[in-house]
Structure formats: C-alpha cells, structure tokens
C-alpha positions in Angstrom: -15.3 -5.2 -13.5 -13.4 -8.2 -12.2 -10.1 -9.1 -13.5 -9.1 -12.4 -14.7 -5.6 -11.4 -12.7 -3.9 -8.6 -11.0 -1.2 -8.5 -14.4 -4.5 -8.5 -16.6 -6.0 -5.3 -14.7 -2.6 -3.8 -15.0 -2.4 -4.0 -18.6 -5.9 -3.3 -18.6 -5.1 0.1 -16.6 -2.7 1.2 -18.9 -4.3 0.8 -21.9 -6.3 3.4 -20.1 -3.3 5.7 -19.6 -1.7 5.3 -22.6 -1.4 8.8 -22.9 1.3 9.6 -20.2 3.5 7.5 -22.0 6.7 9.7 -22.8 5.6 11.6 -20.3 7.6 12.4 -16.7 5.4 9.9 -14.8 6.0 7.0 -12.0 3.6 4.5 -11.5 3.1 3.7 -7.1 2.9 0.5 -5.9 1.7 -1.4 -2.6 2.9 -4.1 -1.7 1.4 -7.3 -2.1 -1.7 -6.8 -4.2 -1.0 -3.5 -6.1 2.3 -4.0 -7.2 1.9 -6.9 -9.9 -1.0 -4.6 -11.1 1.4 -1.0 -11.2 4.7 -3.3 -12.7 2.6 -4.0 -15.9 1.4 -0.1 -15.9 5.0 1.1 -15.6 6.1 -1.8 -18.3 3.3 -0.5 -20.7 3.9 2.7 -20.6 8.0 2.7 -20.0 7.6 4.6 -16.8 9.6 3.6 -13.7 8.1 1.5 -10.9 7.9 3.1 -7.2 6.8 0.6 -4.9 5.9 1.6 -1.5 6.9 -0.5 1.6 3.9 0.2 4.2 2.7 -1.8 7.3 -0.5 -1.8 8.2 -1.6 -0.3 12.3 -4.2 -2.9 14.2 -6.8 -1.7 16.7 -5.2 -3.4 19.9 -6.8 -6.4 20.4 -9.2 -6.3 17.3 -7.5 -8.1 14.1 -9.9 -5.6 12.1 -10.4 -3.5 11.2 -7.1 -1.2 10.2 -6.2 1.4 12.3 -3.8 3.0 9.5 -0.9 2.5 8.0 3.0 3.1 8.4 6.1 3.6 5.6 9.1 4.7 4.5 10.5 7.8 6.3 8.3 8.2 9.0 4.8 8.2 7.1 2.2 7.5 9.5 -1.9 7.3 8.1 -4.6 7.2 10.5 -8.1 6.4 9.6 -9.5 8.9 12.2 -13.0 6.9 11.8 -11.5 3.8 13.4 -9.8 5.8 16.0 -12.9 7.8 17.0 -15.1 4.8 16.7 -12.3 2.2 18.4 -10.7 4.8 21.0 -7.3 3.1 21.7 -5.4 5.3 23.7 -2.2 7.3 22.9 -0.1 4.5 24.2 -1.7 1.7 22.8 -1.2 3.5 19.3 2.5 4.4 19.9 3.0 0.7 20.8 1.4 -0.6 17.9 3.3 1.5 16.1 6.4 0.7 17.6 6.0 -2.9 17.2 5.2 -2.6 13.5 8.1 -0.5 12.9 11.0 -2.4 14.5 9.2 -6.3 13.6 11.3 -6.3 9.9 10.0 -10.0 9.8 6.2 -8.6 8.6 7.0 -6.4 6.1 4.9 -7.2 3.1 6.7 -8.6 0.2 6.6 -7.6 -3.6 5.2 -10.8 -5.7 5.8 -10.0 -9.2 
C-alpha cells in the first residue's frame, strides 16, 4: 500500500503496534528515509527513538548496486550475493570501506 508520506506510514505503522505501548520497546531508525517513518512510531507509542548512522559500501567502479553497509562501532554488512556476483577483491573492499568510514562529509542525515 503506498503512503501518502513517510509521517503517514509511521502513524500508520503504529497504529499497528499499538500494543507495545508501555512496553520496554525502541523503535530503530535509518537514516534518511526510515527515520521520519520510526519518529512518529516512537511518538505514538511513547517509546524512544534509536536512529542508526550507517553508510552504504559501493561495488568499485559500479554506482549500484550496494555492496553493504557500515555503522556505528564497527558494524560492517555484506550482501554476499553482490560480492560473489561482483568479485571486488579484498583490497578494493577494505578501501571502500576505508573511504566511507573516514569521509564524515557523506554521512546520511536525519530529516524529520
């Protein structure tokens, strides 16, 4: 079902999970799309808002698709698919990595 925004399908959502409200629950976020959509969760339900800060790994050379994802303390998610299927060496992936990690100018940024 499309939403008519990403605050709508976040009140929509909790509506849905209106019964961990009161409960010992925190509502994830991603940065940029998810988190408008998990701040009106958390408001709904008066649960505390976690967003995540996460960079996204390129195939070297390709702009798509994703290789994986970085974040906070060291997280590192592969999509072994695109690694089998795109076959960047060890390298290439530790300097994409690298490059994510220490370019502070791309992380993605909340919109609320």
């Amino acid at each position: 079902m499309r939403q008519e925004d990403r605050a709508a399908a976040g009140r929509r959502s909790a509506r849905r999970l209106e019964q961990l409200r009161d409960t010992d629950v925190v509502v994830p976020g991603v940065p940029l799309g998810d988190v408008p959509v998990a701040f009106e969760v958390a408001r709904c339900l008066g649960a505390p808002l976690d967003p995540a800060v996460v960079r996204g790994l390129r195939v070297p050379r390709q702009p798509e698709p994703g290789l994986g994802a970085i974040g906070e303390h060291g997280v590192r998610v592969i999509a072994e698919g695109v690694l089998r299927e795109s076959g960047p060496s060890p390298v290439e992936r530790e300097a994409v990595e690298r490059a994510e990690r220490t370019d502070t100018g791309g992380w993605a940024r909340c919109r609320l």
